[in-house]
ZAKOL-466887 format. One record per residue: residue number from 1; residue in three letters; chain; x, y, z of N, C-alpha, C, O, CB in turn. Coordinates in nm, 3 decimals. Each point is the difference from the previous one (the first is absolute). Glycine has a CB too. Layout:
REC pos code unit n_px n_py n_pz ca_px ca_py ca_pz c_px c_py c_pz o_px o_py o_pz cb_px cb_py cb_pz
REC NUM ALA A X Y Z X Y Z X Y Z X Y Z X Y Z
...
***
This chain:
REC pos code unit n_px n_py n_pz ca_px ca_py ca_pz c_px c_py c_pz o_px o_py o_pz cb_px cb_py cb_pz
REC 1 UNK A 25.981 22.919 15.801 -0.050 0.049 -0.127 0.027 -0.103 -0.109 0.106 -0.060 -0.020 -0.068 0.300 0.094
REC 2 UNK A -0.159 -0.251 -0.144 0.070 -0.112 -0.090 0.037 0.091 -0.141 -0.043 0.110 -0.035 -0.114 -0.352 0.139
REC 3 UNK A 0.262 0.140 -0.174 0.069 0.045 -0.111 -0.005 -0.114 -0.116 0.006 -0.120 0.024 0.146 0.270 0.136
REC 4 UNK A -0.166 -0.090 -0.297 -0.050 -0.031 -0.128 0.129 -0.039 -0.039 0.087 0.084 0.024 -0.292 0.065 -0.071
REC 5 UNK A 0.255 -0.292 -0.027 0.096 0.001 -0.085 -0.082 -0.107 -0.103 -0.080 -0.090 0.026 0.315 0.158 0.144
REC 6 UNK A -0.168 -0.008 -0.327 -0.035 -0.069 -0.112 0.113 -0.115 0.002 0.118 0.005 0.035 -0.234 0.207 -0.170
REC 7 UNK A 0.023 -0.342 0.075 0.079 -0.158 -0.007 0.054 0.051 -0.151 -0.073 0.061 -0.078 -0.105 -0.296 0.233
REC 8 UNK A 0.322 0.199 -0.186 0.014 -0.011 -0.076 0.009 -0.085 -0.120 0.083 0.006 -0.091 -0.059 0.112 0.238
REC 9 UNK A -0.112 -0.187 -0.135 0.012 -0.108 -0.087 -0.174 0.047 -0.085 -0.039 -0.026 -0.114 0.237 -0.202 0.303
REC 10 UNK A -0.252 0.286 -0.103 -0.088 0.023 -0.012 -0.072 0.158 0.014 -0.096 0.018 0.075 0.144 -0.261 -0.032
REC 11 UNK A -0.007 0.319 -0.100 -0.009 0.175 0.019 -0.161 0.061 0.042 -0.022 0.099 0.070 0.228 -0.076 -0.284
REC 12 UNK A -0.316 -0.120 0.146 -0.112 0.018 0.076 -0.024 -0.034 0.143 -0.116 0.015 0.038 0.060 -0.035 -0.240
REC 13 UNK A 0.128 -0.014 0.273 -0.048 -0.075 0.117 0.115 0.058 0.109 0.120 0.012 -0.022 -0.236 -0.251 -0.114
REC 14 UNK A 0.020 0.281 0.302 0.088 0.000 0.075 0.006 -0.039 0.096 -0.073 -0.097 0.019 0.098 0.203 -0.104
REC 15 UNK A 0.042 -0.068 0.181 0.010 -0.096 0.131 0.010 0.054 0.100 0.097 0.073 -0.020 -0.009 -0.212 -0.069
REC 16 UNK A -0.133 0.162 0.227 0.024 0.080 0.077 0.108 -0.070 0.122 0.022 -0.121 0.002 -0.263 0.242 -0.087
REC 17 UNK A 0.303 -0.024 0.186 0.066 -0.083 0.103 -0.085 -0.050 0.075 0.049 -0.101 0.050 0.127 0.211 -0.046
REC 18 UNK A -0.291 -0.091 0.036 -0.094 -0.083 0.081 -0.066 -0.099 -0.086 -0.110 -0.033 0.044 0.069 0.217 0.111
REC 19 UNK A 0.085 -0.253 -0.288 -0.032 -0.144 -0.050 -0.137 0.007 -0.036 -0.086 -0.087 0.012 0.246 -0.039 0.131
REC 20 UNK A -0.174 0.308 -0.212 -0.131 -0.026 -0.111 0.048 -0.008 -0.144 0.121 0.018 -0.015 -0.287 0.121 0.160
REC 21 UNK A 0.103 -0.159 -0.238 0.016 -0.017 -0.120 -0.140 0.054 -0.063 -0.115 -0.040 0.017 0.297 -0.158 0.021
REC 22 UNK A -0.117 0.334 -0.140 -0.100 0.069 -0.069 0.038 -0.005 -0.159 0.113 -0.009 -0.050 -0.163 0.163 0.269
REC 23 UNK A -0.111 -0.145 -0.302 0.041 0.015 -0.151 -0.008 0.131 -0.045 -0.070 0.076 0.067 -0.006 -0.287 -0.116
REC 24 UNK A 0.152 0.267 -0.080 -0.034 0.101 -0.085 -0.026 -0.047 -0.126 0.038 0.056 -0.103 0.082 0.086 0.224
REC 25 UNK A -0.170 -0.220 -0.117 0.013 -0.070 -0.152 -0.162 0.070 -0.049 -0.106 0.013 0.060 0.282 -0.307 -0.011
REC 26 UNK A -0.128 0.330 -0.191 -0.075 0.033 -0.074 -0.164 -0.095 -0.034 -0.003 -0.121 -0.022 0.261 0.231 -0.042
REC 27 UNK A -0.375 -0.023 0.069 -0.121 -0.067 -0.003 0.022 -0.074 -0.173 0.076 0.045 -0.085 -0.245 0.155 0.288
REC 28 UNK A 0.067 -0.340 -0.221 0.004 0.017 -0.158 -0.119 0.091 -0.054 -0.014 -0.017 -0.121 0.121 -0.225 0.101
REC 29 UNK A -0.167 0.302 0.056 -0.076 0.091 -0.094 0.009 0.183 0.044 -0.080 0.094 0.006 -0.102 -0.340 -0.042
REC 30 UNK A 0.343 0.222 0.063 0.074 0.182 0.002 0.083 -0.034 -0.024 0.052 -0.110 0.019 -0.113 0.253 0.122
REC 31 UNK A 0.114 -0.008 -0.215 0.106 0.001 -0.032 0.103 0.104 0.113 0.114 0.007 -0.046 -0.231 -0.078 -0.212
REC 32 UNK A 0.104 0.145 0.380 0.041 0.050 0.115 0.022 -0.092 0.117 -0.064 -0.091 0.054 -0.042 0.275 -0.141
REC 33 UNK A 0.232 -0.117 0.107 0.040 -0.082 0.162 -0.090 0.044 0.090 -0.019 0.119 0.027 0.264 -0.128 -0.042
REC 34 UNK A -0.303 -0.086 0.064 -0.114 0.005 0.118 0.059 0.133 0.117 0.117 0.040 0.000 -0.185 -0.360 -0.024
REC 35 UNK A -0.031 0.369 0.109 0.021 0.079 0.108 0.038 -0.036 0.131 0.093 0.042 0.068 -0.223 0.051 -0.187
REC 36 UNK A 0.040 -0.180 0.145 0.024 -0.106 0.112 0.059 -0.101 -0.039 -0.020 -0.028 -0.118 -0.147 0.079 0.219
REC 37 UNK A 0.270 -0.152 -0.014 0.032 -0.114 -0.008 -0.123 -0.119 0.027 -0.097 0.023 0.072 0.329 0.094 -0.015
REC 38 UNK A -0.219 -0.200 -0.102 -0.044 -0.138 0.061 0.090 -0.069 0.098 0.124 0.002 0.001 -0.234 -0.032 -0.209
REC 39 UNK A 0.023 -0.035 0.298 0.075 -0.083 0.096 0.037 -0.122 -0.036 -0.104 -0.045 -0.048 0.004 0.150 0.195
REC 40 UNK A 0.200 -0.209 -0.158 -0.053 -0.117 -0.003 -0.021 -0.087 0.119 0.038 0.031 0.113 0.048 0.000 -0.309
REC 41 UNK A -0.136 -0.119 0.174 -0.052 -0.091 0.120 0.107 -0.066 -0.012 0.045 -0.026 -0.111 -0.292 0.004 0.122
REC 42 UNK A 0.308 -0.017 0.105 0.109 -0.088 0.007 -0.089 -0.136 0.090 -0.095 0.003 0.078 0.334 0.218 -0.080
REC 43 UNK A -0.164 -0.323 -0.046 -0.070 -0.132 0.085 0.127 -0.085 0.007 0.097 0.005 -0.076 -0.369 -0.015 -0.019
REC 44 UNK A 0.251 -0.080 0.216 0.099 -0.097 0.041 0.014 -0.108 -0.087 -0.089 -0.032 -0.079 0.050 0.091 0.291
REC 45 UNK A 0.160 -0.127 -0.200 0.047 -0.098 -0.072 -0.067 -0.100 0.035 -0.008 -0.021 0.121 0.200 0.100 -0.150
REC 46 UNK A -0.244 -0.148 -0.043 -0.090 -0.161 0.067 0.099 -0.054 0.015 -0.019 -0.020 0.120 -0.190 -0.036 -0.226
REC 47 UNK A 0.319 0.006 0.085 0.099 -0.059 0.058 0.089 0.064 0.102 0.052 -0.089 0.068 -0.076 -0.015 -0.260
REC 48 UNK A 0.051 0.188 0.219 0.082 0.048 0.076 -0.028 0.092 0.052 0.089 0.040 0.076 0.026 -0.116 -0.164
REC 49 UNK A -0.214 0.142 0.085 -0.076 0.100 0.056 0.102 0.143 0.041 0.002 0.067 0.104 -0.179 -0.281 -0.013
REC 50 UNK A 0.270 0.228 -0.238 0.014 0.146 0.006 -0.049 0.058 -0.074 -0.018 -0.062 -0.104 0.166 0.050 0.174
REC 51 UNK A -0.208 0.177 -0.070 -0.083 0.050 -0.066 0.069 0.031 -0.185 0.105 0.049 -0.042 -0.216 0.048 0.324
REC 52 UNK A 0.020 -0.139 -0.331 0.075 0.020 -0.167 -0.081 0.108 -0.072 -0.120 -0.024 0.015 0.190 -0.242 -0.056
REC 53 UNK A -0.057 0.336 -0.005 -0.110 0.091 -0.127 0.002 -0.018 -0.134 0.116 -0.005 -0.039 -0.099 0.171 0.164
REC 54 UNK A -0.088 -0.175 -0.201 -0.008 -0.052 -0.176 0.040 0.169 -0.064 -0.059 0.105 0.026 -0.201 -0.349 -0.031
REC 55 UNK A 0.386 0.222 -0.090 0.025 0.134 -0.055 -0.066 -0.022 -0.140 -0.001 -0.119 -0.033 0.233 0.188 0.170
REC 56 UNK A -0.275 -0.002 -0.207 -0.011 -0.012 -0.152 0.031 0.094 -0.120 -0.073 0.073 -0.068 -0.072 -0.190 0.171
REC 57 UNK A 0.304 0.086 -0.107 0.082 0.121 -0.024 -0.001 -0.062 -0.174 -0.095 0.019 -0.076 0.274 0.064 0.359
REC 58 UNK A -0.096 -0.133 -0.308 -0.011 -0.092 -0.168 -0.002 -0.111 0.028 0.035 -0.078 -0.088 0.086 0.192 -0.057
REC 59 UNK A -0.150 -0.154 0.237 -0.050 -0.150 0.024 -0.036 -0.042 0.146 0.066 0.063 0.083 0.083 -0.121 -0.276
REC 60 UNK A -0.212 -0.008 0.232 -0.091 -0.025 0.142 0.120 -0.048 0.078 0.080 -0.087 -0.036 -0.346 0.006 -0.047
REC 61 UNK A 0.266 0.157 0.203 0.137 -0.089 0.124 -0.058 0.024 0.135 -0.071 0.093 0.038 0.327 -0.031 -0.165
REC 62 UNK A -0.209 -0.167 0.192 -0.042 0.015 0.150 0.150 -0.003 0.017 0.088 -0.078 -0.035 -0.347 -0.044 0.106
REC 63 UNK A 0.253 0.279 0.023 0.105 -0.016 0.099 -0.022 0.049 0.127 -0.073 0.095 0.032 0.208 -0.089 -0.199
REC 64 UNK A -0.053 -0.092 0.251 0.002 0.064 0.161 0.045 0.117 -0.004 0.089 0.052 -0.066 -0.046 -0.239 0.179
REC 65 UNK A -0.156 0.246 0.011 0.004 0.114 0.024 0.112 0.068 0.131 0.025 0.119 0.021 -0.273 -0.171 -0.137
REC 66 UNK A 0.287 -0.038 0.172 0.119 -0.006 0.093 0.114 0.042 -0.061 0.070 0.089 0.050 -0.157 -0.262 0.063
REC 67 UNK A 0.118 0.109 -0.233 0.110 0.010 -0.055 -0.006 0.154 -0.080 0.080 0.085 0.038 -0.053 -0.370 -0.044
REC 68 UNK A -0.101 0.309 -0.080 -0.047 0.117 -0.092 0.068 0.143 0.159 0.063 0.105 -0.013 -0.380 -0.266 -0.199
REC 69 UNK A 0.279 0.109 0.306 0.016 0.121 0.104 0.148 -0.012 0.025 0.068 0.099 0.026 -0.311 -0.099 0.099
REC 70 UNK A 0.284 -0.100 -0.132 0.097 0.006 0.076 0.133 0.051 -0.060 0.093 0.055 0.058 -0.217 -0.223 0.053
REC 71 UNK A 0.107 0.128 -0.284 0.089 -0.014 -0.132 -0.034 0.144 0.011 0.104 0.061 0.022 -0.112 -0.312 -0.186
REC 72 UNK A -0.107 0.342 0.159 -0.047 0.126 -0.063 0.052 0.109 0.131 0.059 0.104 -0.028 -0.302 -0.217 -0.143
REC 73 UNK A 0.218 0.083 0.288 0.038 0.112 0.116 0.160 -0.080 0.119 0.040 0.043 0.108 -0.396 0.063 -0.104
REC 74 UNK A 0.391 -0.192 -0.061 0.151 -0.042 0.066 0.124 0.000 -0.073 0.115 0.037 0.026 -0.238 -0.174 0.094
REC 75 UNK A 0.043 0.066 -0.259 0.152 -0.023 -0.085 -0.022 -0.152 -0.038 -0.087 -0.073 0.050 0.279 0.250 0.098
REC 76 UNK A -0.113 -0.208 -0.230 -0.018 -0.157 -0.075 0.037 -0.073 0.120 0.057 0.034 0.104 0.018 -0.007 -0.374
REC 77 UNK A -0.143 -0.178 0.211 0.029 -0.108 0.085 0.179 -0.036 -0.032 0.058 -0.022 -0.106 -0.356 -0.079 0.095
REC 78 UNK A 0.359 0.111 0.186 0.161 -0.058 -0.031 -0.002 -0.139 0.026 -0.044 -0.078 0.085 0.171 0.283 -0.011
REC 79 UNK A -0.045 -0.207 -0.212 0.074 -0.192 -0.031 -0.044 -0.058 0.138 0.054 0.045 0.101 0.220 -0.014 -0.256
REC 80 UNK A -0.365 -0.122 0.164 -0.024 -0.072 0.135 -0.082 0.015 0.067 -0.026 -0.089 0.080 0.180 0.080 -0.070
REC 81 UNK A -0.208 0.093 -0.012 -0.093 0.103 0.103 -0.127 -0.071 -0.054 -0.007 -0.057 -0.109 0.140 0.330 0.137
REC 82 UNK A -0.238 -0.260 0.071 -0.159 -0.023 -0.037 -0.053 0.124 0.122 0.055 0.066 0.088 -0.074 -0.395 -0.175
REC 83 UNK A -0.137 0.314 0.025 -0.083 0.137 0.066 -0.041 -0.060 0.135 -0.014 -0.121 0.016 -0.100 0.242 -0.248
REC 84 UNK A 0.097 -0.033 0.326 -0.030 -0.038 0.107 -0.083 0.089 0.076 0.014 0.122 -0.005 0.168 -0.242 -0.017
REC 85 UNK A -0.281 0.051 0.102 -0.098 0.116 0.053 0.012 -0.044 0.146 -0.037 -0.109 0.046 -0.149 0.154 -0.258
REC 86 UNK A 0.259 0.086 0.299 0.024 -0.003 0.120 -0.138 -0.030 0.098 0.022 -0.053 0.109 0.185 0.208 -0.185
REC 87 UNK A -0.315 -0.130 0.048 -0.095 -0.073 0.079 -0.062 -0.115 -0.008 -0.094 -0.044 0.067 0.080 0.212 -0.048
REC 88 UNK A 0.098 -0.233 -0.142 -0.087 -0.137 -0.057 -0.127 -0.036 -0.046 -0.043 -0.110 -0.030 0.165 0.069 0.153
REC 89 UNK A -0.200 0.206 -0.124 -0.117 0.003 -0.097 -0.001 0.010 -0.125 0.039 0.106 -0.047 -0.107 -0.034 0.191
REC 90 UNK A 0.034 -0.151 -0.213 0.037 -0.009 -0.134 -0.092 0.080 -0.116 0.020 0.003 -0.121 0.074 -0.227 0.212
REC 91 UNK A -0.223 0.302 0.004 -0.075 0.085 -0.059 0.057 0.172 0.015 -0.064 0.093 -0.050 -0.133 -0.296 0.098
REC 92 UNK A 0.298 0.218 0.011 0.026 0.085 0.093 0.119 0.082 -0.108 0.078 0.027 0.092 -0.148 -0.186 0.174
REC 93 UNK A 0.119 0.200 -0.353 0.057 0.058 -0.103 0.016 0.123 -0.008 -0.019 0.069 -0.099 -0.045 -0.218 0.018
REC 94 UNK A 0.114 0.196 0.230 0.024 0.148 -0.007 0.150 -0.025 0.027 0.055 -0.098 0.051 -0.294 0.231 0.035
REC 95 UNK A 0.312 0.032 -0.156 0.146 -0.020 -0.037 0.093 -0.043 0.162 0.101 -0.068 0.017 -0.132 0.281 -0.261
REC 96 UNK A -0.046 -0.150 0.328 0.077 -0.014 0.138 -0.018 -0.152 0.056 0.070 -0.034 0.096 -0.114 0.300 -0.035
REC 97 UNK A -0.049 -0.357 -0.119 0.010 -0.109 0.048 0.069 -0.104 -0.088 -0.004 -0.117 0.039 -0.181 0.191 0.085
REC 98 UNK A 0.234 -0.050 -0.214 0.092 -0.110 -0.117 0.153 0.076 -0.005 0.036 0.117 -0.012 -0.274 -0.195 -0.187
REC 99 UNK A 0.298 -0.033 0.213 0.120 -0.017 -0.031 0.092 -0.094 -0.083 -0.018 -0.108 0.056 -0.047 0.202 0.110
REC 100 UNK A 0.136 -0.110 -0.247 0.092 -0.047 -0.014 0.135 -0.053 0.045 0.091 0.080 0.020 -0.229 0.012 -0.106
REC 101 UNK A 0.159 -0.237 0.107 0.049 -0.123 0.108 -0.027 -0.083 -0.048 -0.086 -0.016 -0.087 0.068 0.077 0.266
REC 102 UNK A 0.123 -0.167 -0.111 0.002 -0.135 -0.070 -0.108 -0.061 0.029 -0.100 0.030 0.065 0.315 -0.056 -0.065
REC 103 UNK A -0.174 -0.082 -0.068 -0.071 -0.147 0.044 0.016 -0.090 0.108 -0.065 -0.103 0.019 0.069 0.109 -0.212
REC 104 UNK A 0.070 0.030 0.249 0.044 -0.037 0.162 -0.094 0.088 0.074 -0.091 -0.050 0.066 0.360 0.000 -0.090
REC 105 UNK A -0.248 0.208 0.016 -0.058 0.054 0.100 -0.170 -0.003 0.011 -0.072 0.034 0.094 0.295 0.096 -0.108
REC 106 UNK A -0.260 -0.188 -0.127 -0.187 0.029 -0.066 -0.017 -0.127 0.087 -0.104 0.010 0.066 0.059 0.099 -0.379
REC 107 UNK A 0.110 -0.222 0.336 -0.034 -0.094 0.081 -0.045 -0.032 0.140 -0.091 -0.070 0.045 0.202 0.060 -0.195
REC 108 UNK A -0.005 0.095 0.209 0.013 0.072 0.106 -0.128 0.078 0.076 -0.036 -0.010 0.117 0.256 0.016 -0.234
REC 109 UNK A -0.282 0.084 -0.002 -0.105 0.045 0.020 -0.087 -0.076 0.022 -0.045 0.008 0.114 0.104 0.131 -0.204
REC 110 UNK A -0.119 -0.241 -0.001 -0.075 -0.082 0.014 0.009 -0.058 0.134 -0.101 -0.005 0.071 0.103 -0.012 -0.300
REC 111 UNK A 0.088 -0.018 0.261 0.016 -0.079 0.204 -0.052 0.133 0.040 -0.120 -0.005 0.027 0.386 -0.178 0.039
REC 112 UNK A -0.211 0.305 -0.055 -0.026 0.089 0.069 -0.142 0.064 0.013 -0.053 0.046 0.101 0.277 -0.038 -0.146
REC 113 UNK A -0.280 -0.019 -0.097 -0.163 -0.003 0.024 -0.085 -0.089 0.034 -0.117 0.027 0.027 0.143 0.086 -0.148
REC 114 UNK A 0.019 -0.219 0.124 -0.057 -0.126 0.070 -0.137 -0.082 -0.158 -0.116 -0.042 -0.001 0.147 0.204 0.357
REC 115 UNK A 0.069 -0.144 -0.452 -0.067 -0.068 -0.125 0.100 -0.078 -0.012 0.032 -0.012 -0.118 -0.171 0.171 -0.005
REC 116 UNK A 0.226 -0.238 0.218 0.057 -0.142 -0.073 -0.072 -0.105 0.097 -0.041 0.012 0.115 0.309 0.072 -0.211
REC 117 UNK A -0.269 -0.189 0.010 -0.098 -0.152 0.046 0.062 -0.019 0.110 -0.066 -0.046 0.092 0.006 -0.090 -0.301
REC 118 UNK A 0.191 0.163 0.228 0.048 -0.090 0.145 -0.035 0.074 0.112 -0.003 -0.054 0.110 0.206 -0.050 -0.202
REC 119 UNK A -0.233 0.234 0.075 -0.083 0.028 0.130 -0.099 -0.023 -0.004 -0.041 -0.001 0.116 0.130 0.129 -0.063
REC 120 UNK A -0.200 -0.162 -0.151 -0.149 -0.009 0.051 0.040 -0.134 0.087 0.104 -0.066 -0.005 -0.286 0.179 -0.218
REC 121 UNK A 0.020 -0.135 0.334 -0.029 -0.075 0.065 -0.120 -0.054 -0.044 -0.027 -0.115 0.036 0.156 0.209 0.112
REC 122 UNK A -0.189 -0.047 -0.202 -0.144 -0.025 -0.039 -0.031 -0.014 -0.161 0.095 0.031 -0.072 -0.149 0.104 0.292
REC 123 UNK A -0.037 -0.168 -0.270 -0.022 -0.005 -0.190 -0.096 0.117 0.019 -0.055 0.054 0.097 0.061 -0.347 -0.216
REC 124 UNK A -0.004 0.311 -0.025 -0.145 0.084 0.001 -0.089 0.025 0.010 -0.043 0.114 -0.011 0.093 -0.113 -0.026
REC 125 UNK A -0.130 -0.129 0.071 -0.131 -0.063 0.078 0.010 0.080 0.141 -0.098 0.059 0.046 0.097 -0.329 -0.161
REC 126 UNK A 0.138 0.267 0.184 -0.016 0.011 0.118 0.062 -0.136 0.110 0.031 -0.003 0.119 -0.236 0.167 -0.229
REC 127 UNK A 0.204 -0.262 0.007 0.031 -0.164 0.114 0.149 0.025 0.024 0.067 0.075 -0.071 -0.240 -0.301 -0.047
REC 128 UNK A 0.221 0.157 0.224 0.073 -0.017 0.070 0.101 -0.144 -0.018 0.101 -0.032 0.061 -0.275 0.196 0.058
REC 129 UNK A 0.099 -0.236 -0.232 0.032 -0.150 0.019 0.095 -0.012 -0.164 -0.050 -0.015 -0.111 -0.221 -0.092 0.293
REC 130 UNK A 0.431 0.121 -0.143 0.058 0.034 -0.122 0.075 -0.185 0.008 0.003 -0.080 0.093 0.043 0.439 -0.097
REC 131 UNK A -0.009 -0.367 -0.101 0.070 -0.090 -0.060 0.156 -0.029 -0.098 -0.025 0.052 -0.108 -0.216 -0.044 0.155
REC 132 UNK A 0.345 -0.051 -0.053 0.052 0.026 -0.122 0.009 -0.085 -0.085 0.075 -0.093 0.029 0.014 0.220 0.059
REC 133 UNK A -0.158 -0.131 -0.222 -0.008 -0.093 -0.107 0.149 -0.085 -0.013 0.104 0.063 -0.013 -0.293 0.109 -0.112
REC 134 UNK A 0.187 -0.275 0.129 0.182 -0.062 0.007 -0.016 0.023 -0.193 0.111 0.018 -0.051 -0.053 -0.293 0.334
REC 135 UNK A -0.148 0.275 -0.360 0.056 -0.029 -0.120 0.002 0.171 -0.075 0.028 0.014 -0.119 -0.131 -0.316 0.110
REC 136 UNK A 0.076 0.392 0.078 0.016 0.085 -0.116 0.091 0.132 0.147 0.069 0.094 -0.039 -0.362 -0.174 -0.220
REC 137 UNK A 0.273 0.057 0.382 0.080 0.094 0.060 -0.091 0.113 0.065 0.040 0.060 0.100 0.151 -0.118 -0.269
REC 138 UNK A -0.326 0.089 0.104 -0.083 0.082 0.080 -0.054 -0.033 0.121 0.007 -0.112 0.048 -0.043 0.175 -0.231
REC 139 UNK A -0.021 0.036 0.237 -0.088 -0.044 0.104 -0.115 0.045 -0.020 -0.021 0.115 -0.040 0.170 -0.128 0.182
REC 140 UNK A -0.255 -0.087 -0.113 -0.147 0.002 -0.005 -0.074 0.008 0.105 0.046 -0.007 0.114 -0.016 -0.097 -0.272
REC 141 UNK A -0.188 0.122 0.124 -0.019 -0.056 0.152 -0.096 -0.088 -0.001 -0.068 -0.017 -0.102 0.127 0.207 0.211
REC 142 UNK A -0.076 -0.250 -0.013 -0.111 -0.123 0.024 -0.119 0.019 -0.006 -0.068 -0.064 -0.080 0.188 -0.015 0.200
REC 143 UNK A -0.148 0.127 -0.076 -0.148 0.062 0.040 -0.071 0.042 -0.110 -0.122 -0.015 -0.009 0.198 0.098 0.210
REC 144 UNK A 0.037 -0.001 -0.337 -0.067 0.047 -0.105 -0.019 -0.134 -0.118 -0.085 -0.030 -0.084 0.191 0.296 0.148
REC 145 UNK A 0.018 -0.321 -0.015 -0.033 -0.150 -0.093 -0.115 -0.120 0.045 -0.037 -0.083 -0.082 0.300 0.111 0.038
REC 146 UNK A -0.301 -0.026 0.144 -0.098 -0.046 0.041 -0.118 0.040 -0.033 -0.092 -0.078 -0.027 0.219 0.039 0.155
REC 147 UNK A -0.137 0.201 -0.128 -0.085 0.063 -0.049 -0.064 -0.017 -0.199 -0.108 0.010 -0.058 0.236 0.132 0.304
REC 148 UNK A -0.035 -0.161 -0.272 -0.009 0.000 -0.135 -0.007 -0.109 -0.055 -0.044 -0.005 -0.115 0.137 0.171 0.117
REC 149 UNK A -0.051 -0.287 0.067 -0.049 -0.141 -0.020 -0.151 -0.038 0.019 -0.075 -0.054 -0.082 0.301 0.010 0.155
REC 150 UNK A -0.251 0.083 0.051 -0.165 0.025 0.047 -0.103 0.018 -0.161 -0.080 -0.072 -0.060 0.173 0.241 0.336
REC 151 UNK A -0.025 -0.007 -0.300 -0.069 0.055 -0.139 -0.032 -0.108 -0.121 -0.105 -0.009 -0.064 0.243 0.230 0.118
REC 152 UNK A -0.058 -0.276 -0.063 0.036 -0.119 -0.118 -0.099 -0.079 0.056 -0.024 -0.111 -0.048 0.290 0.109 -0.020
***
């Protein structure tokens, strides 16, 4: 069953444990609190691809929506702690899949879901033909640099 809690920072707006985010915010041409909520659309971080939502409470904020759940149906973040989502989907913002844990263990995850570089075998192309740059420490691959030289 999902459950409604108001952000407090923000009294129009709420949040559910399954990582929706709804408005009550007043229309500008009424003066009555709406009947229905609005939904908002939540969208991923272009950089980091966790989901964020735009509040517009007295001033415009994007915040993650991971956190809003986790602060609103667990309890504050403790000294040290970061959010963590036990399946490593980062779209995935229901209360039973985030936790709070270090930065050791969020790492951890990452090996364990198989999103750290040292396990891939392959690039994203798909090639097989990896390399490690001696001057910057990555690994590349051949095939795509070949590829992209071609282009030029």
């Amino acid at each position: 069953m999902e459950s409604w809690l108001p952000i407090p920072e923000c009294p129009d707006y709420e949040v559910s444990n399954h990582g929706r985010v709804r408005s009550w915010v007043i229309p500008a041409n009424s003066t009555r609190r709406p009947t229905t909520p609005r939904y908002l659309r939540c969208k991923p971080n272009s950089h980091l691809g966790y989901v964020i939502v735009n509040l517009r409470h007295t001033k415009q904020r994007y915040l993650y929506v991971h956190r809003l759940v986790l602060e609103l149906f667990v309890g504050p973040c403790p000294l040290g702690m970061e959010a963590c989502h036990e399946d490593g989907d980062r779209s995935n913002n229901h209360v039973d899949n985030l936790r709070w844990d270090t930065s050791s263990a969020n790492n951890y995850d990452i090996i364990r879901h198989g999103r750290h570089n040292g396990n891939k075998t392959e690039c994203i192309r798909g090639h097989a033909n990896w390399y490690v740059n001696p001057k910057t420490g990555r690994r590349n691959c051949k095939t795509c640099r070949l590829l992209n030289r071609k282009k030029k």
